[in-house]
C-alpha positions, 0 to 999 in steps of 0.5 A: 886036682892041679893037674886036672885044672891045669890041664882044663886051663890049657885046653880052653885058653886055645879058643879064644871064643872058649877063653871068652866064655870062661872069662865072664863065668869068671866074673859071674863067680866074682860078682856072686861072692860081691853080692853075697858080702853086700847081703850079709857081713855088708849089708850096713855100712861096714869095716874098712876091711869088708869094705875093702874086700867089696871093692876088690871083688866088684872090681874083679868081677868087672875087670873079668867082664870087660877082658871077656869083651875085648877077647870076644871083640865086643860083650858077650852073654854066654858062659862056660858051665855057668849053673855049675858055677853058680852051684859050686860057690852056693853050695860052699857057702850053705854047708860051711855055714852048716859045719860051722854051725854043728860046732858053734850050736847057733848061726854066725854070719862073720864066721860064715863070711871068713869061712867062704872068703878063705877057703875061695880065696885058697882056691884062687890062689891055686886057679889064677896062677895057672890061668896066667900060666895057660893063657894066650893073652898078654892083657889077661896074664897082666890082669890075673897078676893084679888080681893075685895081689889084692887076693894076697893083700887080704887073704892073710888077715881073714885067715887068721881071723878064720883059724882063731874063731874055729880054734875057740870051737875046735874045729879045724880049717882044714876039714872047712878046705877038704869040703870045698875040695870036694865041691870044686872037683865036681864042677871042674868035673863038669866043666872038662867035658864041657871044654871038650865040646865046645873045642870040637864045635869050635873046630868044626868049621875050620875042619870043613873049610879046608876041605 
């Protein structure tokens, strides 16, 4: 799997009109996870720590949109694969909450909150170092190292809070993380093609215009 979304990275990040596009499905993908915490585990006023995790992410989704414009030269509307996307991170968090809820025998909103945050966050930490590593852009290597960091400052403490609440049920993360395996391989399944032709398009002209 790291090898297919390095090599997906590395392809996109030769086009900057490709690389615009997948920057603003980005923060698509950030703004759903804000939105999700503000209706569930925020939906009144919170713990400091979900409510640090809301900003982080309100933020990232919005510094992801605004790297989308300066790459693009000015705002865009349009995305990389974004039903797909938004696919992926609904059907995350519908059948984490399923499993949780066949060992727990009722719905725990928190535990679906830990769940979905850590196996994303697992994700991250996977996708945005090899993004840095892809990309062209200075601003966007800098800013993926920022996000990086704030991912890291609490991603430790809702892990830990995930494995002691599946622990007291006996379940196990790593079957919540072999789920979201699955389901992030069928969207990178999606979007390689995508890439494919979306670059051909992009090349197209070029290809006319030397002729």
């Amino acid at each position: 799997m790291r090898d297919r979304i390095q090599a997906v990275l590395r392809r996109l990040a030769q086009a900057p009109e490709l690389e615009a596009r997948w920057l603003h499905t980005l923060s698509l993908m950030e703004f759903i996870g804000a939105r999700k915490i503000s209706r569930t585990v925020a939906d009144r006023h919170p713990s400091l720590a979900v409510l640090e995790h809301l900003t982080d992410e309100t933020r990232h989704a919005f510094a992801f949109k605004r790297l989308s414009a300066e790459v693009a030269g000015g705002e865009i509307t349009t995305f990389l694969c974004p039903e797909a996307a938004g696919r992926y991170f609904q059907a995350l968090d519908h059948e984490l909450a399923a499993w949780a809820t066949s060992y727990t025998g009722a719905a725990d909103v928190y535990l679906h909150y830990l769940l979905t945050t850590t196996a994303i966050e697992r994700r991250a930490m996977v996708l945005y170092p090899l993004y840095k590593a892809a990309s062209r852009n200075t601003s966007v290597r800098e800013e993926l190292g920022r996000v990086v960091t704030e991912e890291q400052n609490h991603r430790r403490s809702i892990e830990d809070a995930c494995v002691a609440k599946l622990s007291a049920v006996g379940a196990s993360l790593d079957d919540a993380l072999a789920l979201e395996e699955r389901l992030f391989g069928a969207f990178i399944s999606e979007l390689e093609p995508a890439v494919e032709r979306e670059l051909a398009d992009v090349r197209a002209p070029a290809a006319v215009a030397t002729k």
